[in-house]
N, C-alpha and C positions, 0 to 999 in steps of 0.2 A: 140698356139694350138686352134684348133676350135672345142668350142662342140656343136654346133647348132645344131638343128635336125628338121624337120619337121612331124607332126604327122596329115593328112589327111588336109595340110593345116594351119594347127596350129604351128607356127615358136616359139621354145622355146630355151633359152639361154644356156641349157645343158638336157644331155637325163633323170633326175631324179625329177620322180612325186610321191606322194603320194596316197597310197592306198585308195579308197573311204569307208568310216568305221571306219578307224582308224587312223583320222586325224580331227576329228569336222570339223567343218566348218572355220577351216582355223585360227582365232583368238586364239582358246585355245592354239596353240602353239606358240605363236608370245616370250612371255617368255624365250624360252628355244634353239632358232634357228633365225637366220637370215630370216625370208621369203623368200627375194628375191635373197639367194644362189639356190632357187630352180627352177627346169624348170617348173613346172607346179603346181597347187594345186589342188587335187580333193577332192569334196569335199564330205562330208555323204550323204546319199542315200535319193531324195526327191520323196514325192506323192503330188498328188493333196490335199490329206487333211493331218493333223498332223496325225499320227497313235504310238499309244502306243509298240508295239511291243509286244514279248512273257511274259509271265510272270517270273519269279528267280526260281528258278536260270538259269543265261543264259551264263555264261562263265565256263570253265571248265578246265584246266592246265593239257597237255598232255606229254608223251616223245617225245621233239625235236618240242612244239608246241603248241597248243590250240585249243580247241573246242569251237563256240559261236553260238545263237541259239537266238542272241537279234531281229530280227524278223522286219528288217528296220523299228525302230522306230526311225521318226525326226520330225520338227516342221512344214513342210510342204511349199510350193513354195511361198506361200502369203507370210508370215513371214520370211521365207530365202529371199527374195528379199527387204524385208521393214525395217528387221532385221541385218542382215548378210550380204549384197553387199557392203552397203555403206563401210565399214572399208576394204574389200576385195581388193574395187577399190582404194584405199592408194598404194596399193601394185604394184611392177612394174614386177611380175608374171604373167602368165595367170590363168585363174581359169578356171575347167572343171568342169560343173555339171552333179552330178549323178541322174540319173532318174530312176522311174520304175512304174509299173500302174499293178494294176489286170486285166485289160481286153484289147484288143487292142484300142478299144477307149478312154481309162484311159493312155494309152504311146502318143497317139496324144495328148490327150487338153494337158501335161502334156509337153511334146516337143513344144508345138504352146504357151504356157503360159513363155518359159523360153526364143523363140525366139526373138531376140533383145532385150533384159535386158543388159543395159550398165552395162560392168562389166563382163558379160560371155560371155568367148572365144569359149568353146566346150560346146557338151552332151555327157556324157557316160552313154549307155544305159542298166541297167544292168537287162538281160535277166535270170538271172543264180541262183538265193539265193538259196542255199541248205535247208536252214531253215523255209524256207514258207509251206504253203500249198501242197500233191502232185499236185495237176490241174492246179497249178501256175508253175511247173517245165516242162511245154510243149513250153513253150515261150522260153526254151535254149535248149530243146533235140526231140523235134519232127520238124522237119528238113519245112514242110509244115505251121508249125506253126509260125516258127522262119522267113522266106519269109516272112507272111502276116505282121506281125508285124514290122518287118524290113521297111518294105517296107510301110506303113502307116505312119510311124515316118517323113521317109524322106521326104514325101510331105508335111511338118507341119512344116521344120525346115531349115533355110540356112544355121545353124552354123556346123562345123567339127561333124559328129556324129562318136562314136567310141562305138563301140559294143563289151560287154563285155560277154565272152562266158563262158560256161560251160564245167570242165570237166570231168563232170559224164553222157558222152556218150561213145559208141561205137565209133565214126569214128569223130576225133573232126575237123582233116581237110575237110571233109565234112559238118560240121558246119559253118567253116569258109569260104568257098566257097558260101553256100550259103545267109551267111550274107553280105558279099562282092556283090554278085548275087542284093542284095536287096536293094543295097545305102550305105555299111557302107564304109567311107572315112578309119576307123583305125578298127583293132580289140584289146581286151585288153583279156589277158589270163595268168594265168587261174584263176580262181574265186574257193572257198574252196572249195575240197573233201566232201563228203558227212561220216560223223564219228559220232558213240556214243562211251559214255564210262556207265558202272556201279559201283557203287557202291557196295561191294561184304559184307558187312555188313549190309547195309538193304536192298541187293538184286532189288534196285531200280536203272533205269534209272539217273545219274547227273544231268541230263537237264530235266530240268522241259516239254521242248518240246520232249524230248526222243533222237531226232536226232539233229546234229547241223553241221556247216561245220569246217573242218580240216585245220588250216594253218600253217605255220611257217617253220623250215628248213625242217620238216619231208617230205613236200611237194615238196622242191624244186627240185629234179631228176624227178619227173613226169614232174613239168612246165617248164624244160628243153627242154625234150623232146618232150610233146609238142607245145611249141614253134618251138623249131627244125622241128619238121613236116609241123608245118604249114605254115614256112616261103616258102619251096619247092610246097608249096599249092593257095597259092594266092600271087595277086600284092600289096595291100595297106599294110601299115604302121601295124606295129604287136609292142604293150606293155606290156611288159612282167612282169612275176610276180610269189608272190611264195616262200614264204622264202626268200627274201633278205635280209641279215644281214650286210652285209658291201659291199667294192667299188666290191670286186673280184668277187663277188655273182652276184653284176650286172654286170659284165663285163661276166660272163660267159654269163649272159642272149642273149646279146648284140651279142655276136658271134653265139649263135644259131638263132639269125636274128632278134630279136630284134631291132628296133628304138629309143625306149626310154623305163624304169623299171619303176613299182610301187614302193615303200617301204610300208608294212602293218602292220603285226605284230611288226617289232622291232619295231615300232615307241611306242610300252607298255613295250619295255624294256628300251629301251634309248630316250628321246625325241627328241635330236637334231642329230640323225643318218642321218636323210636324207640328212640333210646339208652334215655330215661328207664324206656321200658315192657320192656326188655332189665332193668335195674337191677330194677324195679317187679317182674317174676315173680319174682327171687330171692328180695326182700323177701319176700312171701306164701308161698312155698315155705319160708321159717324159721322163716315168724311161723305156720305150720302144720305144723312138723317135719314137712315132709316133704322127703327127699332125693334122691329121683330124679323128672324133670319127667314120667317115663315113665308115674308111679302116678297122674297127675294126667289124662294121655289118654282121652277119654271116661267120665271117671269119673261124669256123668250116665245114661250107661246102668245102669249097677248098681241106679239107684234104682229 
């Protein structure tokens, strides 16, 4: 069976990657899973500088899910490259990094800092945190916004960029048009719901940020769908995501057009799921003779 896939370039040995967030930087799970059953690794979200993130509480346990509002805090591009590569590059994975900047000139240096670092294969560019700032959410939903920045990143970078979109707009295939419009080789969708919860005993906000983003199964019928929309919407490579809990979850991905799946949240229920849902698509793909994971891509459009 062949599960090779390619993602704007980026040739991986099966279509299962890890969510960026909810995977460290790739070593905290070496324990608990094979690395290199997986197609890809992405890794936690970098800036130019280390940044602390929101204050506690930042996580929150929902029905069918989770709320977090930890506010991309990581240790920053210097340290993840002087820190973090070198055990990465052991690995016979690709690694994606995740990026993001406050300003459109903070996505450049930030892109031009990570281009040619032996050891990173992609960038994923992540336009979308529900948890930040509002003036930092124009970079995934104002449509003019998302061009300029798109499109600065690409002249800064040779590597695969894969632009991770937001879906807490209006018209999200319109997003992805014109992130595609702007240089992106892949898009990855969808990045968490926009959710609070309260407290109904001291009447306060959970989340110390008040807002945080929504993910797990509760989510997965929206990133279904759209997915599904936006494969009918553009040509590049689409990574889907969204509640995946095991191999079915991504294979349904995969049919609504889909290249290749994250895995995010389970990876805090079970650590070595992604392995399992890597193993889990072969399975299905025998127990369906079928031999290439190609004929399986969007195969809900034909109906």
């Amino acid at each position: 069976m062949n599960l090779e896939v390619s993602i704007g370039g980026l040739k991986m040995k099966n279509p299962v990657m890890t969510a960026s967030g909810t995977f460290g930087y790739g070593e905290e799970y070496e324990e608990f899973l094979d690395l290199n059953l997986l197609g890809a690794i992405v890794v936690k979200g970098l800036s130019l500088q280390p940044k602390e993130g929101n204050p506690p509480p930042r996580v929150v346990e929902t029905a069918a899910g989770m709320l977090n509002a930890i506010g991309l805090q990581n240790i920053g591009i210097e340290r993840f490259v002087s820190e973090k590569i070198p055990f990465l590059r052991t690995l016979n994975t690709p690694v994606i990094v995740n990026f993001f900047g406050d300003s459109v000139d903070e996505y450049s240096e930030a892109a031009s800092r990570l281009d040619g670092v032996e050891g990173i294969h992609a960038l994923e560019m992540n336009i979308s945190c529900p948890n930040k700032q509002a003036g930092w959410a124009a970079f995934g939903t104002d449509p003019k916004v998302t061009c300029e920045v798109v499109s600065a990143v690409r002249k800064r970078t040779t590597l695969p960029l894969i632009v991770k979109l937001s879906p807490n707009v209006t018209d999200i295939a319109l997003m992805a048009r014109v992130a595609e419009d702007s240089g992106a080789d892949a898009l990855s969708l969808i990045n968490t719901l926009t959710g609070m919860a309260i407290d109904i005993r001291t009447r306060s906000p959970k989340l110390a940020n008040i807002r945080g983003g929504l993910s797990g199964p509760a989510i997965k019928p929206v990133a279904v769908r759209m997915v599904y929309d936006v494969f009918k919407a553009v040509k590049v490579p689409l990574v889907g995501m969204g509640g995946i809990m095991n191999a079915d979850d991504a294979v349904e991905f995969i049919m609504a057009g889909a290249s290749a799946v994250a895995v995010g949240t389970a990876n805090f229920i079970n650590p070595s799921v992604a392995g399992e849902i890597a193993l889990g698509i072969a399975a299905f793909m025998e127990r369906e003779g079928i031999g290439d994971i190609r004929l399986l891509k969007g195969a809900a459009h034909a109906v």
